[in-house]
Jmol script that loads the backbone (N, CA, C; Angstrom):
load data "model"
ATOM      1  N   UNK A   1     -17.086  -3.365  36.323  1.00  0.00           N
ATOM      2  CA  UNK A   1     -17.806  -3.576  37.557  1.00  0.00           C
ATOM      3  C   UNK A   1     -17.610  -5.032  37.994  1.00  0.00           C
ATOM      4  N   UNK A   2     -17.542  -5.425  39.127  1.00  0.00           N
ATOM      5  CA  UNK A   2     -17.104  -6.456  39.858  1.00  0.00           C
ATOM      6  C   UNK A   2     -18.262  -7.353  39.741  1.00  0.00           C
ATOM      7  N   UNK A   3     -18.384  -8.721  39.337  1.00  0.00           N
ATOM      8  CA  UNK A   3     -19.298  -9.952  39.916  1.00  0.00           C
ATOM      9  C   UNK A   3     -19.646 -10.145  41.108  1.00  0.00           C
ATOM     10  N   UNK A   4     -20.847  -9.717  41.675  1.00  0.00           N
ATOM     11  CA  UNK A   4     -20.957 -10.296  43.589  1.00  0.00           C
ATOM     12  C   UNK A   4     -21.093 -11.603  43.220  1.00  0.00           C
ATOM     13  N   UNK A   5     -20.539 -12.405  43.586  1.00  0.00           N
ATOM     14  CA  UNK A   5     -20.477 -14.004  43.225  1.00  0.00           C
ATOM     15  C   UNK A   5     -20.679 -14.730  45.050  1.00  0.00           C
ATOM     16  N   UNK A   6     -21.204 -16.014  44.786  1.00  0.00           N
ATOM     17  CA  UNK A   6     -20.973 -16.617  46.464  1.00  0.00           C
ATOM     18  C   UNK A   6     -20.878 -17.940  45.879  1.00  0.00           C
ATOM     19  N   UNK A   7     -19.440 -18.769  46.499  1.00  0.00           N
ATOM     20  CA  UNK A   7     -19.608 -20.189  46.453  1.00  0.00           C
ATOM     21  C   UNK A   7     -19.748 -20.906  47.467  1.00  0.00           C
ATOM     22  N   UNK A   8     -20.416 -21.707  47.903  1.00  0.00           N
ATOM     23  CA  UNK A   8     -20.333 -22.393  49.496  1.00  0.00           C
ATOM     24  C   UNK A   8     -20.366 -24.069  49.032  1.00  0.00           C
ATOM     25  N   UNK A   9     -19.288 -24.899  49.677  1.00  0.00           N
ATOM     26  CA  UNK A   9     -18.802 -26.003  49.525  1.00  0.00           C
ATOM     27  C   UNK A   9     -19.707 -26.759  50.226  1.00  0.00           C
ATOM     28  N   UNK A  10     -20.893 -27.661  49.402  1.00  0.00           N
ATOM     29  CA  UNK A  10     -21.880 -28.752  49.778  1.00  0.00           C
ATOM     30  C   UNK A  10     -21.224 -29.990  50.790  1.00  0.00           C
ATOM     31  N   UNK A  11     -19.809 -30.245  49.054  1.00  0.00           N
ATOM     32  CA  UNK A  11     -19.486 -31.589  49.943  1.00  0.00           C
ATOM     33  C   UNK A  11     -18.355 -32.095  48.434  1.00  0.00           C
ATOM     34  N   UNK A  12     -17.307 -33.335  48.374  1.00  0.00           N
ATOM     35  CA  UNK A  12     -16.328 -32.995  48.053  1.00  0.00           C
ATOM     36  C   UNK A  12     -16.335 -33.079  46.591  1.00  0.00           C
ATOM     37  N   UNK A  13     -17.454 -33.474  45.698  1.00  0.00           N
ATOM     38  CA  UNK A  13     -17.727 -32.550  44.692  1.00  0.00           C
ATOM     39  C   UNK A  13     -18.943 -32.013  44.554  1.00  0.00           C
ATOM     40  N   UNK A  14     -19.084 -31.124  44.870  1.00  0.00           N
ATOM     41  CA  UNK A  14     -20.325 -29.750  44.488  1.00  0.00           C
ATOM     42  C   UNK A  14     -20.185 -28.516  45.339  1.00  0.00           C
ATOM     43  N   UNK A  15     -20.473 -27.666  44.634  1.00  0.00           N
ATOM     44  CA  UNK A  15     -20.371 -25.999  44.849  1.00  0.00           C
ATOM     45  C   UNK A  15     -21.681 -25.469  44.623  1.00  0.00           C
ATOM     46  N   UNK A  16     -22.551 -24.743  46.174  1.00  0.00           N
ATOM     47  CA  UNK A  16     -23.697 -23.884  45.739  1.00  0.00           C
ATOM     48  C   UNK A  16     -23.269 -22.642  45.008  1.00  0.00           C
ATOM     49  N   UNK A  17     -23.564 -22.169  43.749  1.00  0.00           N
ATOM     50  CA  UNK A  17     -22.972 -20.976  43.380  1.00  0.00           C
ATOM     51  C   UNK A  17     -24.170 -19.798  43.208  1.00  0.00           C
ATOM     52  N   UNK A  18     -23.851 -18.699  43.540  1.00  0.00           N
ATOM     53  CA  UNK A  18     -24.981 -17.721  43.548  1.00  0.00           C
ATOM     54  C   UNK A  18     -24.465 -16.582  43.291  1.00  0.00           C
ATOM     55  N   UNK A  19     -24.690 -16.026  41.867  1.00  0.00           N
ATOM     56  CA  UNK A  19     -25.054 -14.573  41.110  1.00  0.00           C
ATOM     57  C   UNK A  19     -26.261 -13.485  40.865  1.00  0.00           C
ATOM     58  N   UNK A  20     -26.660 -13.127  42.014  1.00  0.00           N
ATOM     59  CA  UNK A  20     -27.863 -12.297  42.655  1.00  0.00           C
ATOM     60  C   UNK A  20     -28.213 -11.743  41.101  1.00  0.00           C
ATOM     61  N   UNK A  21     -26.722 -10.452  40.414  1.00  0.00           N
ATOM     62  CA  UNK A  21     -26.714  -9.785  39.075  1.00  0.00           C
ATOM     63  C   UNK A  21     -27.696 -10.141  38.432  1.00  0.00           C
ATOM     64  N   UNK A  22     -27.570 -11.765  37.729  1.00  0.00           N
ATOM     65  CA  UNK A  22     -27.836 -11.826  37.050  1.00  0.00           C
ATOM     66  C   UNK A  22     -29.168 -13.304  37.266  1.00  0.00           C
ATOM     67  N   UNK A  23     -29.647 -13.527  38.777  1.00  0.00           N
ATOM     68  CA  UNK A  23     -30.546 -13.868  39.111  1.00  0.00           C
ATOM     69  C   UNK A  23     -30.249 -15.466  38.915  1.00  0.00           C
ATOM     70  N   UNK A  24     -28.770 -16.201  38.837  1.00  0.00           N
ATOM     71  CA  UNK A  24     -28.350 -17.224  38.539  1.00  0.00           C
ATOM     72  C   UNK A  24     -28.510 -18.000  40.176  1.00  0.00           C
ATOM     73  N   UNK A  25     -29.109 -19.015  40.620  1.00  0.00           N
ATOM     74  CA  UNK A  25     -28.069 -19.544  41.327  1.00  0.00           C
ATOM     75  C   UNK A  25     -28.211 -21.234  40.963  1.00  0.00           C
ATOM     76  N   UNK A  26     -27.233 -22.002  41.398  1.00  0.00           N
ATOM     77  CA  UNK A  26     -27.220 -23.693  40.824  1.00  0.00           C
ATOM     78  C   UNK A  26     -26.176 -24.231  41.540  1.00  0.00           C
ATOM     79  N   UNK A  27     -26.339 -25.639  41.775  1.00  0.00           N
ATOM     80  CA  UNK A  27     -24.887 -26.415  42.495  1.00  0.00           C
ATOM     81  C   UNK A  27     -24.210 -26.874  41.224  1.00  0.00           C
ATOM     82  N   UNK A  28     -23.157 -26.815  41.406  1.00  0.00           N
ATOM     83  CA  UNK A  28     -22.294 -27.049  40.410  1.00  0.00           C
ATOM     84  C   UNK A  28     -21.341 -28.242  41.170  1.00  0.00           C
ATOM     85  N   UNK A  29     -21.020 -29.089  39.842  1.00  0.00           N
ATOM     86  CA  UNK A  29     -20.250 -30.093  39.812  1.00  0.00           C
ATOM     87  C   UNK A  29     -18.483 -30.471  39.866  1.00  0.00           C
ATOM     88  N   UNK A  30     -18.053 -30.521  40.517  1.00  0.00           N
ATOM     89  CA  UNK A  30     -16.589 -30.254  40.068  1.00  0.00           C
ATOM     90  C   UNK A  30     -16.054 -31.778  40.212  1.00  0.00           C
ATOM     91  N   UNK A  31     -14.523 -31.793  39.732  1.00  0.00           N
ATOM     92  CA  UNK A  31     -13.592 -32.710  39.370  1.00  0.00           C
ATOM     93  C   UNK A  31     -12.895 -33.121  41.172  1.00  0.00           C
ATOM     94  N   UNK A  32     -12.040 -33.881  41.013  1.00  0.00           N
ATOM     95  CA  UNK A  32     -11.754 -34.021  42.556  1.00  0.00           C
ATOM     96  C   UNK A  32     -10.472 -33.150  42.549  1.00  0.00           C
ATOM     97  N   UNK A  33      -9.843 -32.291  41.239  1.00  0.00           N
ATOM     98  CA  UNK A  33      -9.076 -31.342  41.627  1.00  0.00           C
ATOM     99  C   UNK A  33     -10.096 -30.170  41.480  1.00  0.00           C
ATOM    100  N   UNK A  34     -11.179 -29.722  41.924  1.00  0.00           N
ATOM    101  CA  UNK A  34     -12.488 -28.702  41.808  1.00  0.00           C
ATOM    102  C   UNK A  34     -12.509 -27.404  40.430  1.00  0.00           C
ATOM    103  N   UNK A  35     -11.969 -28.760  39.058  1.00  0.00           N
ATOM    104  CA  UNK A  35     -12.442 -28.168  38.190  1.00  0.00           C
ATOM    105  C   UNK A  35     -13.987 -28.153  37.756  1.00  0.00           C
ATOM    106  N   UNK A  36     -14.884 -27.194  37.719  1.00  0.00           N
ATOM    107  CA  UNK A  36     -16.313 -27.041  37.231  1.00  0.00           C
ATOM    108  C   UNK A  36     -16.338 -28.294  36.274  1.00  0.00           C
ATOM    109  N   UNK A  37     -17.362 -28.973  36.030  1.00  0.00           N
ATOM    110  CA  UNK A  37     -17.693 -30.018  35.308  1.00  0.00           C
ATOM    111  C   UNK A  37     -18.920 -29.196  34.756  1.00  0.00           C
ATOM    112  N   UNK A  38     -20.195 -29.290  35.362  1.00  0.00           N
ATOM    113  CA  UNK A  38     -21.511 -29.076  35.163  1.00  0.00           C
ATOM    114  C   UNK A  38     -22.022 -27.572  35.682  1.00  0.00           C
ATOM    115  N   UNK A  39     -22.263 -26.961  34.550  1.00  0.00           N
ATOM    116  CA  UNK A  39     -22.781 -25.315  35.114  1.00  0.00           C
ATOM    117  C   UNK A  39     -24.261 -25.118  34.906  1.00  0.00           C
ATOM    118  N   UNK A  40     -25.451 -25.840  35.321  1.00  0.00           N
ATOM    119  CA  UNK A  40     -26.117 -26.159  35.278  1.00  0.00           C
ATOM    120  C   UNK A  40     -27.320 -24.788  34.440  1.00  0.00           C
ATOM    121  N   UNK A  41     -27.768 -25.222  33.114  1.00  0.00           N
ATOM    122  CA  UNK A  41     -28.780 -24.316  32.231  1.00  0.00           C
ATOM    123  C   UNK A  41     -28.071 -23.391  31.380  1.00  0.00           C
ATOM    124  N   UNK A  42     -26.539 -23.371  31.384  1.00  0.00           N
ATOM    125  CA  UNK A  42     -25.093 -22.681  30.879  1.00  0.00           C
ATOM    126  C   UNK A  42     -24.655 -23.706  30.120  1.00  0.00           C
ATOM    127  N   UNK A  43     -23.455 -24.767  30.668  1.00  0.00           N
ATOM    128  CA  UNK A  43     -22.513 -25.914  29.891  1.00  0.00           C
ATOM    129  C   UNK A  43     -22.554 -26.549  30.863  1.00  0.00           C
ATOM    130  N   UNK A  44     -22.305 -27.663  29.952  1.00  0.00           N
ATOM    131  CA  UNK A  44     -21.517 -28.828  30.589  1.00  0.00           C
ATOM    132  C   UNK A  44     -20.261 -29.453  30.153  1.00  0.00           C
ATOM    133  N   UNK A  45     -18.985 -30.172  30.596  1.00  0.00           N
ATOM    134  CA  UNK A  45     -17.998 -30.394  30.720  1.00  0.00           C
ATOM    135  C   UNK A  45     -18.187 -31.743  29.260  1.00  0.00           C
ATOM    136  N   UNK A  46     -17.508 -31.298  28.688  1.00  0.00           N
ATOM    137  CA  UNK A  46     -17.328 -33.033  27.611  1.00  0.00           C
ATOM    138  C   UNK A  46     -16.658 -33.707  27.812  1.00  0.00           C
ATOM    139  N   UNK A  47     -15.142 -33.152  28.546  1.00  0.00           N
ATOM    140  CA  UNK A  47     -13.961 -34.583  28.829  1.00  0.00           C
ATOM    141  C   UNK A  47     -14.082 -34.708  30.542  1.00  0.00           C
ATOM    142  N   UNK A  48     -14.171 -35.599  31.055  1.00  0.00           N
ATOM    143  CA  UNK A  48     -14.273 -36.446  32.090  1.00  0.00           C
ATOM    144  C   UNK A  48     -13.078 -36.639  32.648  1.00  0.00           C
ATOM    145  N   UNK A  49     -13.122 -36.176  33.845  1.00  0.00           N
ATOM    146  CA  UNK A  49     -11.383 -36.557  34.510  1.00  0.00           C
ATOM    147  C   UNK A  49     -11.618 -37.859  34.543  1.00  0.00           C
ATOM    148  N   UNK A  50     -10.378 -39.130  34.651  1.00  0.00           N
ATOM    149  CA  UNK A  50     -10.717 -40.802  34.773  1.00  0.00           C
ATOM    150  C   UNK A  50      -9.707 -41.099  33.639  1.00  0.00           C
TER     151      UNK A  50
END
end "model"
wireframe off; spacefill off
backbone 0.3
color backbone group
């Protein structure tokens, strides 16, 4: 079964992300190539782009 997933772009790093399923939603952090950094109450990223 498919993920209903929604990402909507805040600004040029962060992502609102929203998983209705599973009652998740959080802004998430990304890299300036928009790798996820911070999945906020899930993981967080240990190596640091820089």
């Amino acid at each position: 079964m498919p993920l209903d997933q929604t990402y909507r772009r805040l600004d040029e790093n962060r992502y609102a992300y929203s998983a209705p399923m599973f009652g998740y939603e959080a802004v998430l952090d990304v890299s300036p190539i928009d790798l996820v950094l911070d999945c906020p109450g899930l993981w967080t990223s240990v190596a640091r782009p820089g």
